[in-house]
C-alpha positions in Angstrom: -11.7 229.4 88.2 -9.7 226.6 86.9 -6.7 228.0 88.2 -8.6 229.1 91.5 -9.2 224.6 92.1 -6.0 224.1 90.9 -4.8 226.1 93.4 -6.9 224.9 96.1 -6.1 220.9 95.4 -2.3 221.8 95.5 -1.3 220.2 98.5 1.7 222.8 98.9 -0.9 225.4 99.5 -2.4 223.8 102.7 -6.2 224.7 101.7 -8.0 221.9 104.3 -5.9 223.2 107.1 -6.2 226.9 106.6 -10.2 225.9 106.4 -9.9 224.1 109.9 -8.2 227.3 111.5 -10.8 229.9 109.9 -13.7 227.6 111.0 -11.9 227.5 114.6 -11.5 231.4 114.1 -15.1 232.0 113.7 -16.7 229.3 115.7 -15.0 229.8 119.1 -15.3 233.9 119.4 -19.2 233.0 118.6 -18.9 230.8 121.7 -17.1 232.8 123.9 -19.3 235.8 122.5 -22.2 233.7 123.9 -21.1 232.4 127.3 -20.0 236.3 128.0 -23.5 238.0 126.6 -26.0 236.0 127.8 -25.3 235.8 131.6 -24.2 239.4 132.0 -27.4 240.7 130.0 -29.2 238.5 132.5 -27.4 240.2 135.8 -28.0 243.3 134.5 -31.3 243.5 132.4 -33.5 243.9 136.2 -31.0 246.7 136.8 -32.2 249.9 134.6 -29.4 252.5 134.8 -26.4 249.7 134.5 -28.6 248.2 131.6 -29.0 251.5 130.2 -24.9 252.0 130.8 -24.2 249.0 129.2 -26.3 249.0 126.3 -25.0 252.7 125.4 -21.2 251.4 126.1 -21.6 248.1 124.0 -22.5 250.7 121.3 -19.5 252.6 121.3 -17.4 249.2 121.8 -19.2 248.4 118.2 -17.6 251.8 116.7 -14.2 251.0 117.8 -12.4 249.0 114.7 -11.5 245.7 115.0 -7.9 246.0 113.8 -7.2 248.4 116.3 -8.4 246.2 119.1 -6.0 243.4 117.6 -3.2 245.9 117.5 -3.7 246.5 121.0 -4.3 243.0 121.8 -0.9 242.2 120.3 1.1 244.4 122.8 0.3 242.3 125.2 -0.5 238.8 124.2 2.1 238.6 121.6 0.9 237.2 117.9 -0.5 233.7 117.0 -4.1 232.6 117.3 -4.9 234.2 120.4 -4.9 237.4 120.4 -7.5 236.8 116.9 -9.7 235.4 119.1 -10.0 237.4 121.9 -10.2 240.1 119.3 -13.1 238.3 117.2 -14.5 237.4 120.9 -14.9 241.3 121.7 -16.3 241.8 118.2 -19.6 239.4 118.9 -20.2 240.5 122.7 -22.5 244.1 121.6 -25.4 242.6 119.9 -25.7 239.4 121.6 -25.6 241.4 124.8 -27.8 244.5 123.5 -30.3 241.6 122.1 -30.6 240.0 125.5 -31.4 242.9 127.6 -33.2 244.6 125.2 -35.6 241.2 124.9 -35.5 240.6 128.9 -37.0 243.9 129.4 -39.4 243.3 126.7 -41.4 240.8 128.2 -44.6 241.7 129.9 -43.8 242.1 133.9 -47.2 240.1 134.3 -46.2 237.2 132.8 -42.9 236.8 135.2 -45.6 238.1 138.4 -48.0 234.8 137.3 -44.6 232.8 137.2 -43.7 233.9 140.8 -47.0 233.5 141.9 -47.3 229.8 140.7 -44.2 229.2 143.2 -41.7 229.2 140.3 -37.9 230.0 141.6 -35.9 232.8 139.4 -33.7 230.1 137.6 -37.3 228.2 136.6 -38.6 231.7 135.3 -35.6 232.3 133.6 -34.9 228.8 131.7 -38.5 228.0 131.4 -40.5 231.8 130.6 -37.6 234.5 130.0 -34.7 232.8 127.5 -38.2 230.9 125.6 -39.5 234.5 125.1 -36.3 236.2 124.2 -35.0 233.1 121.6 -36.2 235.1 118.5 -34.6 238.1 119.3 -31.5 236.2 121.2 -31.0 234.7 117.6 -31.0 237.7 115.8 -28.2 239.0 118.2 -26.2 235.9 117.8 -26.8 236.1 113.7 -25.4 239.5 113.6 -22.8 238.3 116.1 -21.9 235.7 113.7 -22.1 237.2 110.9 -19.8 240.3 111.3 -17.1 237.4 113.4 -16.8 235.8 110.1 -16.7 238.2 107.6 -13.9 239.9 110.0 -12.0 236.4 110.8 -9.5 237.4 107.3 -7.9 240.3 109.7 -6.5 237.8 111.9 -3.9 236.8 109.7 -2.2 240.3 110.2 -1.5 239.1 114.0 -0.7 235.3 112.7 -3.5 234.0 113.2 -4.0 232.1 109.8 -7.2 231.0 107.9 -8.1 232.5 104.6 -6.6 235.6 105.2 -3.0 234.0 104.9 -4.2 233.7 100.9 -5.7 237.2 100.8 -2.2 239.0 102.3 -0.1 236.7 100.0 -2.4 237.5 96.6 -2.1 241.3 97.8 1.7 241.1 99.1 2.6 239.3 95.5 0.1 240.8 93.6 -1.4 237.7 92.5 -4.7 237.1 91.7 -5.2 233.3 92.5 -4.6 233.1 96.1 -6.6 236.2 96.7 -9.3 235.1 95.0 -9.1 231.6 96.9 -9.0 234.0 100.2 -12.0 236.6 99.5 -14.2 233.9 97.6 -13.9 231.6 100.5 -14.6 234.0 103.1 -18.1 234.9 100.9 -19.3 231.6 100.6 -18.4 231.1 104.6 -20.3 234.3 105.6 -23.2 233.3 103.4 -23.6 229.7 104.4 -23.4 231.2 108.1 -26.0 233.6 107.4 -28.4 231.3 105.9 -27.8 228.6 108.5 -28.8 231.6 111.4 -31.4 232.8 110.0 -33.0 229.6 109.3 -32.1 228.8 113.2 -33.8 232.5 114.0 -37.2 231.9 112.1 -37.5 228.0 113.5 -37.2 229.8 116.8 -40.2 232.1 115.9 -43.2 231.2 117.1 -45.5 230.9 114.3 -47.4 233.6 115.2 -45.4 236.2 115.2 -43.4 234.8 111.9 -44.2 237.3 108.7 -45.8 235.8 106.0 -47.8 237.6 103.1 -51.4 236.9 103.5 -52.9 235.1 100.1 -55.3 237.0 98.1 -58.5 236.7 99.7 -62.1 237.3 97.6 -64.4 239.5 99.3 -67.9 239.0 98.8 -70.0 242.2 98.8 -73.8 242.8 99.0 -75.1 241.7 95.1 -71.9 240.4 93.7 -70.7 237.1 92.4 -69.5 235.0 95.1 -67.0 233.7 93.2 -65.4 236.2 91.6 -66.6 239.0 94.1 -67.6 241.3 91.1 -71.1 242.4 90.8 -73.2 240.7 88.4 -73.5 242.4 84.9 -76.3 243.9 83.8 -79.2 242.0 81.8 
């Protein structure tokens, strides 16, 4: 550990600016992620079969891996930092997307019939009923979105990208341990401060109703027991 903080304080080794780029690695696919998802789910969550399509081809998109979309992305948009993000961008679109239609079509068609009927216009239903409804399950998608963008942002240093993986293909390339451990710990503690952060977001998001909490033990008074204890009296 020592030499891990030595390591990082060297100013050679560039730590604070190989932070700022896997920050701007994770944080800008998870916007463009969103701005994508969320309006197509929208289009196409009324629509059955292309929602059906979609749903079933944002699957297989999920299965194809990551590295392979970079390498592709490569051929054509050379290396650097954008080809990372459009492939990071591509890896967050499925569950936001699947999460959106899935919690559009969830919602009880009565509740947008008594919106209509009150004279409400679609946008009104849909910024003040639908996306309301859907936040829970909206941040769920986008936690998973995030999560998987960040744990995945190391790969981009294969295409030049930069960030922590920089360390982790040095540590591997030189087979030391220092760097690598800089790298992989750093990417850890990145992926768990993200998740913690979401799924804070996610359950402030939950109505309180419908948030999971374990009931307290309860005594149950029965006919001719103790009402405190909720034993029956012992025998004289």
């Amino acid at each position: 550990m020592q030499q891990a903080l030595a390591y990082i304080q060297n100013p050679a080794n560039q730590f604070g600016m190989e932070t700022l780029k896997t920050v701007q690695l994770a944080v800008l696919p998870i916007l463009i992620a969103l701005i994508i998802s969320i309006p197509l789910g929208v289009v196409l969550a009324p629509r059955p079969i292309s929602a059906f399509v979609t749903m079933n081809f944002a699957g297989l998109v999920r299965a194809v891996p990551t590295l392979a979309v970079l390498a592709f992305v490569v051929s054509y948009l050379g290396i650097g930092y954008r080809p990372s993000v459009f492939a990071l961008s591509l890896l967050g679109v499925p569950p936001i997307l699947v999460n959106t239609i899935t919690g559009l079509n969830g919602i009880d068609p009565a509740t947008v019939e008594s919106a209509r009927g009150m004279g409400m216009t679609r946008w009104q239903i849909l910024s003040r009923i639908q996306l309301p409804l859907i936040a829970p399950v909206l941040a769920a998608g986008v936690r998973t979105a995030a999560v998987q963008i960040v744990a995945t942002v190391p790969i981009a240093a294969l295409a030049g990208g930069g960030g922590y993986g920089d360390y982790i293909l040095y540590g591997v390339s030189s087979f030391k341990t220092t760097p690598l451990l800089v790298g992989a710990v750093g990417i850890a503690v990145f992926t768990f401060l993200t998740e913690m952060l979401l799924a804070l977001a996610q359950r402030v998001l939950t109505p309180r109703g419908l948030r999971y909490e374990p009931a307290a033990d309860v005594a149950v008074e029965t006919p001719g027991s103790d009402s405190a204890t909720g034993r029956a009296p012992l025998a004289a």
